[in-house]
C-alpha positions as a Markdown table, in Angstrom:
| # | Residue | x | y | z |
|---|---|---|---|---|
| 1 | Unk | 21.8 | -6.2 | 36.2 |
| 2 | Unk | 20.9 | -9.2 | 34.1 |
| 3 | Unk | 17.7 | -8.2 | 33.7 |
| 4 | Unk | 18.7 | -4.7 | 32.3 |
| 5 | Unk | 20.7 | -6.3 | 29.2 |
| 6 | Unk | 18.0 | -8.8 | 28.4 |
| 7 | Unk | 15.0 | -6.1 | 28.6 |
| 8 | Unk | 17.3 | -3.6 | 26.3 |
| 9 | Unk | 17.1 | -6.1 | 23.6 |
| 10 | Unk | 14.7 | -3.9 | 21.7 |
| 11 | Unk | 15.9 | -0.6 | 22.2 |
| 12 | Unk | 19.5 | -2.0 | 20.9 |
| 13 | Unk | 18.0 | -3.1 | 17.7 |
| 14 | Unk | 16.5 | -0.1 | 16.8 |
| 15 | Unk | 19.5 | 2.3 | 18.0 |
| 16 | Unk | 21.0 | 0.1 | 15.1 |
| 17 | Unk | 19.2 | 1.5 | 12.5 |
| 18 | Unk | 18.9 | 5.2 | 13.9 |
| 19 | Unk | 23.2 | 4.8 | 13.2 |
| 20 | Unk | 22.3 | 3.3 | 10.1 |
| 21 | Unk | 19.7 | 6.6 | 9.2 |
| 22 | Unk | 22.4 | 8.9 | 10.8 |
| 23 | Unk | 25.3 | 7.6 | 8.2 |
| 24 | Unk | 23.2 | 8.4 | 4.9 |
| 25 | Unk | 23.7 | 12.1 | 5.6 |
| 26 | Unk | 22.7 | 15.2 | 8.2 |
| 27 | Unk | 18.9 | 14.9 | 7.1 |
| 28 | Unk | 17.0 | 11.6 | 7.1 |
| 29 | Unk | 15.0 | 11.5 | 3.6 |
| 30 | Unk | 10.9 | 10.9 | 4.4 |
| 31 | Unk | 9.9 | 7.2 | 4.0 |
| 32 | Unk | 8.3 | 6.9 | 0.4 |
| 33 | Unk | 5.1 | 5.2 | 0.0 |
| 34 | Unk | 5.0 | 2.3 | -2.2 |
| 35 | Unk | 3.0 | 4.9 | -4.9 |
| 36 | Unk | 5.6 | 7.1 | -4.3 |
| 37 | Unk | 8.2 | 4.4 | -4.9 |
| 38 | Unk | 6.0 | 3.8 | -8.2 |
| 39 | Unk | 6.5 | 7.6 | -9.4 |
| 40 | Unk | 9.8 | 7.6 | -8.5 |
| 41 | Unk | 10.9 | 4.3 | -10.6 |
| 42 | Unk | 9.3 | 6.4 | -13.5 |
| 43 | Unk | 10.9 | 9.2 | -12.9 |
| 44 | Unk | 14.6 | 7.5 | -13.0 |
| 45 | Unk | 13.8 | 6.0 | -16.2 |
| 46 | Unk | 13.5 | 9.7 | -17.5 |
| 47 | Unk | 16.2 | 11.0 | -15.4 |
| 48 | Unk | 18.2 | 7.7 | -17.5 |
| 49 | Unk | 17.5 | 9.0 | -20.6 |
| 50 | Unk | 18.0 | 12.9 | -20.3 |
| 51 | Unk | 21.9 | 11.6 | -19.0 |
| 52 | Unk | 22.2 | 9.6 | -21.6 |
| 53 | Unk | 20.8 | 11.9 | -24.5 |
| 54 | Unk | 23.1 | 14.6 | -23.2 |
| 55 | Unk | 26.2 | 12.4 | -23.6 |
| 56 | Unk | 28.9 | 13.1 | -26.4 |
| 57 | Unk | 28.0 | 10.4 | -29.2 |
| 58 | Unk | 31.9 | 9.5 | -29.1 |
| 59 | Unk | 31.4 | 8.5 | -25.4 |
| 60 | Unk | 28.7 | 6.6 | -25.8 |
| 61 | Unk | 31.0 | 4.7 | -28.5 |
| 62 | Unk | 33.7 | 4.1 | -26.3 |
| 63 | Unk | 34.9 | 1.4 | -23.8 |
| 64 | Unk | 36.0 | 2.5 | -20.3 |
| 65 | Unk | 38.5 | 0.3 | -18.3 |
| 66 | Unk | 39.8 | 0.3 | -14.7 |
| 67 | Unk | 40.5 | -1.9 | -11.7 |
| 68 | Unk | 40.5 | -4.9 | -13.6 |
| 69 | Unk | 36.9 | -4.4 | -15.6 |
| 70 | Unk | 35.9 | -3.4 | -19.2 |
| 71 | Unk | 32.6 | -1.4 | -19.8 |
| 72 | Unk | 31.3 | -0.6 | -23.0 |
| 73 | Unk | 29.3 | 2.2 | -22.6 |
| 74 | Unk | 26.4 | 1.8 | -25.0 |
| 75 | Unk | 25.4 | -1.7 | -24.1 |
| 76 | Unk | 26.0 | -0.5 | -20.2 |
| 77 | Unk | 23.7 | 2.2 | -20.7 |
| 78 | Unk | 21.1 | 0.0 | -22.0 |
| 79 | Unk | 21.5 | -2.5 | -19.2 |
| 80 | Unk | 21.4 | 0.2 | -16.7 |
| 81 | Unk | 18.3 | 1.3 | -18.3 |
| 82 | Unk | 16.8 | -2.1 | -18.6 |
| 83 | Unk | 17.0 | -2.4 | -15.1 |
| 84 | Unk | 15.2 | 0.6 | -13.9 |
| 85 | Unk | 12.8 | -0.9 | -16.6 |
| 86 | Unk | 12.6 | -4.0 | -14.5 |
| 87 | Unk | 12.6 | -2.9 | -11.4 |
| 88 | Unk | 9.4 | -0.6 | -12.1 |
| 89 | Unk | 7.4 | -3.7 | -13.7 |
| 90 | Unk | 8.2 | -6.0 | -10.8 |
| 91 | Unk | 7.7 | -3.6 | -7.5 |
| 92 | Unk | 4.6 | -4.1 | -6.1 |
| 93 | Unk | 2.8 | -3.5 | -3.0 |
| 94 | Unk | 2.9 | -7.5 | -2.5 |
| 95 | Unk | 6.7 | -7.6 | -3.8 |
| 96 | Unk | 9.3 | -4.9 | -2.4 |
| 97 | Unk | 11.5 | -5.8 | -5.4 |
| 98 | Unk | 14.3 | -5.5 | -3.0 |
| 99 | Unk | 16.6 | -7.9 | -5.7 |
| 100 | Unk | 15.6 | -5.4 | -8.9 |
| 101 | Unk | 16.2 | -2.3 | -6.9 |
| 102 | Unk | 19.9 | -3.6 | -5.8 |
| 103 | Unk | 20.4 | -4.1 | -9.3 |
| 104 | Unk | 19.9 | -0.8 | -10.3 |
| 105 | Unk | 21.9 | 0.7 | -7.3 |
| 106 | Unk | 24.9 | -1.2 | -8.0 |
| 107 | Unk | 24.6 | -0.7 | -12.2 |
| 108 | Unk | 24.6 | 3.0 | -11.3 |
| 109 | Unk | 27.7 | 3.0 | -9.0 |
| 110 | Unk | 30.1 | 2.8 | -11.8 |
| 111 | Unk | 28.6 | 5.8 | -13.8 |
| 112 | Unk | 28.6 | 7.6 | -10.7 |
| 113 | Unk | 32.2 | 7.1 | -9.8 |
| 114 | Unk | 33.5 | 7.9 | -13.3 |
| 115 | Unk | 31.5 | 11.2 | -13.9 |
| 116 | Unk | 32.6 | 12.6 | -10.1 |
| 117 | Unk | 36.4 | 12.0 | -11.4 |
| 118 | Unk | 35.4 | 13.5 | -14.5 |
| 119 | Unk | 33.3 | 16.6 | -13.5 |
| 120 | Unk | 33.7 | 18.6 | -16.5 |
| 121 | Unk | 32.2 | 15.8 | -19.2 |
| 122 | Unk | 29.0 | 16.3 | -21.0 |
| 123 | Unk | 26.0 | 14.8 | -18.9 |
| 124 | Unk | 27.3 | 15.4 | -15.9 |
| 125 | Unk | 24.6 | 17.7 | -14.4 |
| 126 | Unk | 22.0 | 14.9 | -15.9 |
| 127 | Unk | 23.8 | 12.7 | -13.9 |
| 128 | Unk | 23.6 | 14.6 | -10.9 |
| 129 | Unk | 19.5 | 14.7 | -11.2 |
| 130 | Unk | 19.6 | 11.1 | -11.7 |
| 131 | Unk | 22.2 | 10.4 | -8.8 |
| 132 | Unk | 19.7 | 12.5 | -6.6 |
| 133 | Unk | 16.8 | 10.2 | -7.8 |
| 134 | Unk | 18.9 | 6.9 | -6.9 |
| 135 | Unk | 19.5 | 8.2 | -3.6 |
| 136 | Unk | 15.8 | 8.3 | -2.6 |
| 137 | Unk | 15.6 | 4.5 | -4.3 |
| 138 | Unk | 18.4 | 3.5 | -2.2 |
| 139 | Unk | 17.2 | 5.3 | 1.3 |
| 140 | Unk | 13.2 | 3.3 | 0.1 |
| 141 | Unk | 15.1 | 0.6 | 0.8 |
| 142 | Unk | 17.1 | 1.5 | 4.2 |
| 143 | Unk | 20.2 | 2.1 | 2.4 |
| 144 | Unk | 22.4 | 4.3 | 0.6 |
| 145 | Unk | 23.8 | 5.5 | -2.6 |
| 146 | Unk | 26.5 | 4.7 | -3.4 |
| 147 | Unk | 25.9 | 1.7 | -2.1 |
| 148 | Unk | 28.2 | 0.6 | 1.1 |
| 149 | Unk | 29.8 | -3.2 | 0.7 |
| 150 | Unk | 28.0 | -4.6 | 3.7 |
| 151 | Unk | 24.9 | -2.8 | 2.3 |
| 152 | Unk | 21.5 | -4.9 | 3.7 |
| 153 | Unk | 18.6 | -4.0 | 1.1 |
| 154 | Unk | 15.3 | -4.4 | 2.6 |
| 155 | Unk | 12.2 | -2.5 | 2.0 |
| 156 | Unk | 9.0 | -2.7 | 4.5 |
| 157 | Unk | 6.2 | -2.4 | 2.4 |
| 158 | Unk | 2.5 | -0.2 | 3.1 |
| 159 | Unk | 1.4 | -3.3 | 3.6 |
| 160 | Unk | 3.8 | -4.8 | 6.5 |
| 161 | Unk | 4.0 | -1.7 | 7.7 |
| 162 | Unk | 0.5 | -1.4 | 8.7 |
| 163 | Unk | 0.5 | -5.2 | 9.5 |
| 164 | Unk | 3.7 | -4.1 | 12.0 |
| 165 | Unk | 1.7 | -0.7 | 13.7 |
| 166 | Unk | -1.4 | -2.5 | 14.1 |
| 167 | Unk | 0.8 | -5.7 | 15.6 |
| 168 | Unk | 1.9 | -3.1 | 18.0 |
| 169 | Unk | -1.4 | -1.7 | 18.7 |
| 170 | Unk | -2.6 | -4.9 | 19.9 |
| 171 | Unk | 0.9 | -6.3 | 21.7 |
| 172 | Unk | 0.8 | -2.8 | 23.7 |
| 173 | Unk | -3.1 | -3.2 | 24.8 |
| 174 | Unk | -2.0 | -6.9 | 26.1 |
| 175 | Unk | 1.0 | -5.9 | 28.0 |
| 176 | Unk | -0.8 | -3.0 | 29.2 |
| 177 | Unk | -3.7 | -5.4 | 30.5 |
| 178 | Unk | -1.1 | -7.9 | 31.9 |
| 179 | Unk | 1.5 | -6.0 | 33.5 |
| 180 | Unk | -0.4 | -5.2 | 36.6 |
| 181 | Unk | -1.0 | -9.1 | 37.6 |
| 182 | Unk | 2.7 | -10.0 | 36.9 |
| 183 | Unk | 4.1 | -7.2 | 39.4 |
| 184 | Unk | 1.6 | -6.8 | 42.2 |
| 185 | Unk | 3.8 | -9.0 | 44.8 |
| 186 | Unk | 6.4 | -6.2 | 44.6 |
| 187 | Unk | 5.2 | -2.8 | 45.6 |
| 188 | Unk | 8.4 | -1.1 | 45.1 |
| 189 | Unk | 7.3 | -1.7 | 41.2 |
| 190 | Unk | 4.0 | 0.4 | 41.8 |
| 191 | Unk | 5.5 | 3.4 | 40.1 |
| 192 | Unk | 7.3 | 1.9 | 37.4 |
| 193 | Unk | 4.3 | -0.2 | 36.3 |
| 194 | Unk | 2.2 | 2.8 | 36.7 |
| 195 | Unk | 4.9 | 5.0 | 34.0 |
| 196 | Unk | 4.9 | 1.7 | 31.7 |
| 197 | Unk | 1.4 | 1.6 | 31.1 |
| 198 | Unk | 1.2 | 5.3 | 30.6 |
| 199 | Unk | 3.6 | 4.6 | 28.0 |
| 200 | Unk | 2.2 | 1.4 | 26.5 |
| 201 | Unk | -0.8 | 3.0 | 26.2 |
| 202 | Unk | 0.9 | 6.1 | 24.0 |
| 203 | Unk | 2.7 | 3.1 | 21.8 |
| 204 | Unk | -1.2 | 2.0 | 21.9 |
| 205 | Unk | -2.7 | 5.1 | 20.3 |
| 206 | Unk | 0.1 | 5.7 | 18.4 |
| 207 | Unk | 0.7 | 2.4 | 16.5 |
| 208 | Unk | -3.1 | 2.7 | 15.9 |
| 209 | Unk | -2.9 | 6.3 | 14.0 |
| 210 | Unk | 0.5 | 5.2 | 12.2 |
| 211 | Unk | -1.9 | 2.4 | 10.6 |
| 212 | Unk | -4.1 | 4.5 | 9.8 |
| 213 | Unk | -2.0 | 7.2 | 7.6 |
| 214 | Unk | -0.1 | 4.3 | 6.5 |
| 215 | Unk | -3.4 | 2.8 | 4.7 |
| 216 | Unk | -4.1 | 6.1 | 3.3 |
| 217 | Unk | -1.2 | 6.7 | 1.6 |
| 218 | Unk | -0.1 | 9.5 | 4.0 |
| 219 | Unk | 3.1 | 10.3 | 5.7 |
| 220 | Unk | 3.7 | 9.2 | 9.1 |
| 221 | Unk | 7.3 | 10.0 | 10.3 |
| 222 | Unk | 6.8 | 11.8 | 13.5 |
| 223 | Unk | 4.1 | 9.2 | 14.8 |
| 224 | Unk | 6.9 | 6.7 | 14.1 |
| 225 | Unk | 9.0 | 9.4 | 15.9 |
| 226 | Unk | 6.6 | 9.4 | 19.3 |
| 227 | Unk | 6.2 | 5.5 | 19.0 |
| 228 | Unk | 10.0 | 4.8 | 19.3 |
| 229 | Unk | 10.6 | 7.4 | 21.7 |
| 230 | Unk | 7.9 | 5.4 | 24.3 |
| 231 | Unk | 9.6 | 2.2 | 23.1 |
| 232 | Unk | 12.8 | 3.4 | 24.8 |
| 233 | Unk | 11.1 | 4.8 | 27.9 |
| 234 | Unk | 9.2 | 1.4 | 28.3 |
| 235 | Unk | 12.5 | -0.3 | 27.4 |
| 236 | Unk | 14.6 | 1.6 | 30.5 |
| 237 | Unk | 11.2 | 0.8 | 33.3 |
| 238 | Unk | 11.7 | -2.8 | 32.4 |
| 239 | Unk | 15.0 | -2.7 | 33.6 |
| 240 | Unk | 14.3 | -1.8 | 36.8 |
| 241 | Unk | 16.0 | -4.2 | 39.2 |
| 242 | Unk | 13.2 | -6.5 | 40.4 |
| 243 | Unk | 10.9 | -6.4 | 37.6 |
| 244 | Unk | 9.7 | -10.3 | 37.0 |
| 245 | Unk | 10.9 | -12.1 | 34.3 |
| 246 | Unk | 7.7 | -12.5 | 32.9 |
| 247 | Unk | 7.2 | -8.8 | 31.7 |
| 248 | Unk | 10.8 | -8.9 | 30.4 |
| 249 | Unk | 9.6 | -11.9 | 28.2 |
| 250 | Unk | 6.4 | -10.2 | 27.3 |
| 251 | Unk | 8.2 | -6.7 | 26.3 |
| 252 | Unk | 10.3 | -8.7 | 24.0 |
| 253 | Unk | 7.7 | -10.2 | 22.3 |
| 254 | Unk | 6.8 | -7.4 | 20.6 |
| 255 | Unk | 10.3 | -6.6 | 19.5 |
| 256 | Unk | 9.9 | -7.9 | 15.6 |
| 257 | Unk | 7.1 | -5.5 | 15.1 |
| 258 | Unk | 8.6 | -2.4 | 16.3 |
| 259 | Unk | 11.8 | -3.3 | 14.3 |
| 260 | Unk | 10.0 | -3.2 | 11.5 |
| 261 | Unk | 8.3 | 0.6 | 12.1 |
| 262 | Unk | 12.1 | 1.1 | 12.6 |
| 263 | Unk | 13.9 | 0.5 | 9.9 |
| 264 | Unk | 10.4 | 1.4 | 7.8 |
| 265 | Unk | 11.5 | 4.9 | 8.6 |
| 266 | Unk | 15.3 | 4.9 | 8.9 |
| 267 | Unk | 14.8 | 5.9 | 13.0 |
């Protein structure tokens, strides 16, 4: 029985952030590349100005207070604008600008609040574009919008992300290689072994063609899809009562990289 909760260490982790994917609506947005992350920082900053440009000039004049804060409109519209500003110089493939992109998130949340209460004010379908636009920032960053308090910000880059699929590539050709020395005293293992390297040998493929569309700037959800759904099969066969120690260790060595392909895509 011990063996079954250590060697479900993985799976556990990643059911985390399929409830985290489930909670930011019925439909899980695609993972955005870091071009399309790019394009969409642009397109915000337009989406920014449209809302504001369609605001009554007395609004933009005025100073809105509530729960204990005061906001001047024009010099938060600038800020909120300066932000998406900053965010778009700073993100990089090298830097996820995870810092820049909460700013902007959190900025917004106010705006967003106060034109839902007031549906009927000038702007509000501009803000409705835009608030569509910081939804697909937030879920870029396995999020959100409006932001929850206990909200982690993250983004996995192209870059890890590759680094991550061709980690697993690697780590599932080694356990595949190994498994068969570390259970051949136990016979009643033969057919479990025999269904985990079937598997490790699909997280094998797989990992290697997520790579692959990853570096090419393509899409590559539902090989993330296949990849997690051998992770849990492996995950239950090394649960099986008897199975040595030393596969459980080596299963859970590859947990940081198939994390990372998890949260990547919200799964």
């Amino acid at each position: 029985m011990m063996k079954m909760t250590i060697s479900r260490g993985i799976f556990l982790v990643v059911s985390i952030f399929c409830l985290s994917a489930v909670s930011m609506g019925d439909e899980v947005m695609a993972r955005l590349s870091d071009k399309d992350v790019v394009a969409l920082t642009k397109n915000l900053g337009q989406q920014e100005k449209k809302f504001d440009r369609a605001l009554d000039s007395k609004f933009k004049r005025s100073v809105l207070r509530g729960s204990g804060i005061e906001i001047d409109v024009q010099t938060y519209l600038a800020d909120l604008a300066e932000a998406i500003q900053i965010h778009g110089k700073r993100f990089t493939g090298d830097y996820a600008a995870s810092t820049e992109a909460t700013e902007v998130l959190r900025r917004a949340d106010f705006m967003n609040s106060y034109v839902h209460k007031n549906p009927s004010m000038k702007g509000a379908n501009e803000w409705d574009v835009f608030g569509s636009g910081l939804q697909q920032l937030a879920a870029a960053y396995s999020t959100s919008f409006p932001l929850p308090e206990d909200a982690v910000i993250r983004r996995i880059g192209d870059g890890e992300l590759e680094d991550a699929a061709t980690a697993i590539n690697k780590f599932a050709k080694g356990m595949e290689k190994s498994i068969g020395g570390q259970t051949k005293k136990n016979k009643a293992l033969a057919e479990p072994v025999k269904s985990i390297k079937a598997d490790l040998k699909t997280m094998g493929d797989i990992s290697k063609t997520l790579a692959s569309r990853v570096r090419s700037g393509k899409p590559a959800s539902a090989e993330a899809r296949q990849l997690l759904e051998a992770v849990e099969r492996v995950d239950a066969l090394v649960g099986t009562e008897g199975m040595p120690d030393e596969v459980v260790a080596s299963w859970e060595a590859g947990a940081s990289s198939i994390q990372k392909v998890a949260q990547a895509y919200s799964l």
